[in-house]
Steps between C-alpha positions, in 0.01 A plus 500: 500500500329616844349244680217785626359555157389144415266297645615133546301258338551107338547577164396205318619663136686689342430762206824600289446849371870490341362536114200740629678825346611322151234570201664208258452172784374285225800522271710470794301182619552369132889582508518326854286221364723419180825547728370276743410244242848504354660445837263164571595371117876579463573347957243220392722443187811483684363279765373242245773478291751470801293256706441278173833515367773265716782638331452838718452370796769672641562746783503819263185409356348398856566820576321653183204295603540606868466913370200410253278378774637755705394778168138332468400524860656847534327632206153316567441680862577829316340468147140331638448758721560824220320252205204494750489871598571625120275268295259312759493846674511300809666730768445280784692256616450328850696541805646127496561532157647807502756354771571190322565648150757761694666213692549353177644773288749595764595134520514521128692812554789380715500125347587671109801662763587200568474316204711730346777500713486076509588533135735747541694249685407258255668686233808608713599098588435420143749725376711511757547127581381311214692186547292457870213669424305205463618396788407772691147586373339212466099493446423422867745760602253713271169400676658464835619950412166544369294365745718695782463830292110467492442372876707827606259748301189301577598541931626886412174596279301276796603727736449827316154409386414396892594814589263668197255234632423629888502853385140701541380595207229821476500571144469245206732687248746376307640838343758283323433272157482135714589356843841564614657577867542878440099512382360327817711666728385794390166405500514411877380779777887507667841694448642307211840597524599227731354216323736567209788476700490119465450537094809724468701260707410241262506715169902606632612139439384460103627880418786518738601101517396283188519774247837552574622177514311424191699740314865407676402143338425638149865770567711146555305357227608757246840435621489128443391539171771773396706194613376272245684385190224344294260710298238288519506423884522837575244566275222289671615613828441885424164357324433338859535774765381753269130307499560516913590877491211579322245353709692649790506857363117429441374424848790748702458821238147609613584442878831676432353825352194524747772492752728741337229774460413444852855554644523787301182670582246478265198470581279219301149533447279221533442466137855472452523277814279240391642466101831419644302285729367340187826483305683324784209228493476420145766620309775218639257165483467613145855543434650195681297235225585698207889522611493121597331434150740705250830444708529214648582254172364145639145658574514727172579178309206253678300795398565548122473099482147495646423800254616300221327178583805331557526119689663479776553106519784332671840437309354123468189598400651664220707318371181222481313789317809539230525172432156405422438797273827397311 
């Protein structure tokens, strides 16, 4: 963008024009609504039954927790924005608010990277060492990794929205669907290519680094459990990492195929831009819940007990209940 065909001015809002050429933004706004709903209930769900339940406080659920917050606040700086412009056909948003909501998704962004990998690792000692695991990862272990993981991407995604933050802005578009980097860069009266040299840096160690090393884990994984001589073990272990892979594949596919038709020269429209855009936002907090929910056999079983109005009272309890109704 040349600097000579803007005027600079303090733009106190912004207007996003991303669903200006689409003739169906109400049922879209609907579709976003109901997905956005479902990926509040089903994290909320999984929260509530993991912070009320003792039995699972353990590091792997920790770490389910951990990527449910993580889904939420990723999803909510997204989702609020599109519900607003589709239904409320509010298109604008103000400047601090547009910088806050796209510190927050990138944080959300890099923190589901991390996340991810953390039980990666998680899965890989559990396997792989299962007489010290619980030695190893113990549930301040957990916090201590988890609170390192988000105090990295909250001083990265400081630094890249600073730099979004003392850029000039001379025209209050937002040609994308909400507030991200790419959008207010572009939106800013300079030559954008070098402020997304920073970005691509930082995009090079999820796609190049953690995805990678995500998937050596699962490769020695599958090996361990070729290894196995009991059914049933290696039954729940297959059970396990397949609920990880699929929430992996879910957040890495849509960043993997905008990448790949990059590098091999096609050109996206912005259309097509912005409904991966919107995939990659809501599609994995939606997944991750439901996964948790159907695989993972101590939260699938708390749930079908509070479905069927079953007690949960202590062994004591019980046996107090038995003997006075006998």
């Amino acid at each position: 963008m040349a600097t000579e065909n803007y005027t600079v001015n303090n733009v106190d809002n912004f207007i996003i024009t991303g669903f200006d050429h689409l003739q169906n933004q109400k049922l879209l706004g609907f579709l976003i609504l109901i997905t956005y709903m479902l990926i509040l209930l089903g994290n909320s769900i999984n929260l509530c039954i993991i912070l009320t339940d003792r039995h699972l406080h353990k590091p792997m659920y920790i770490l389910i927790c951990n990527l449910a917050v993580v889904d939420i606040m990723y999803s909510s700086t997204c989702s609020t924005t599109m519900i607003s412009v589709l239904l409320a056909e509010i298109k604008t948003v103000s400047y601090y608010s547009c910088i806050s909501r796209m510190f927050f998704y990138h944080l959300g962004d890099f923190t589901i990277c991390m996340a991810l990998t953390l039980m990666a690792i998680d899965r890989l000692l559990a396997i792989r060492l299962p007489l010290r695991y619980h030695s190893i990862v113990t549930n301040s272990r957990t916090f201590l990794l988890i609170f390192l993981t988000w105090l990295i991407t909250i001083t990265l995604m400081g630094v890249l929205t600073s730099m979004a933050d003392n850029l000039p802005y001379c025209q209050p578009v937002i040609r994308y669907v909400f507030c991200d980097y790419p959008s207010m860069i572009r939106a800013a009266c300079v030559n954008p290519e070098p402020y997304f040299f920073l970005p691509a840096m930082l995009s090079l160690w999820p796609m190049c680094g953690q995805f990678p090393f995500i998937m050596c884990t699962y490769v020695v994984l599958a090996y361990s459990v070729t290894k196995l001589s009991n059914n049933s073990s290696r039954k729940q272990m297959i059970n396990t990492c397949l609920s990880h892979l699929i929430v992996l594949l879910s957040f890495y596919a849509p960043k993997l195929v905008s990448i790949l038709l990059t590098r091999i020269g096609v050109v996206l429209t912005l259309t097509e831009r912005n409904a991966i855009l919107i995939i990659s936002s809501l599609i994995p907090p939606l997944i991750n819940p439901t996964v948790y929910c159907t695989r993972t056999k101590e939260i699938r079983k708390r749930l079908a007990d509070i479905f069927l109005h079953k007690k949960f009272l202590p062994n004591h309890l019980k046996s107090i209940s038995i003997a006075l109704s006998s």
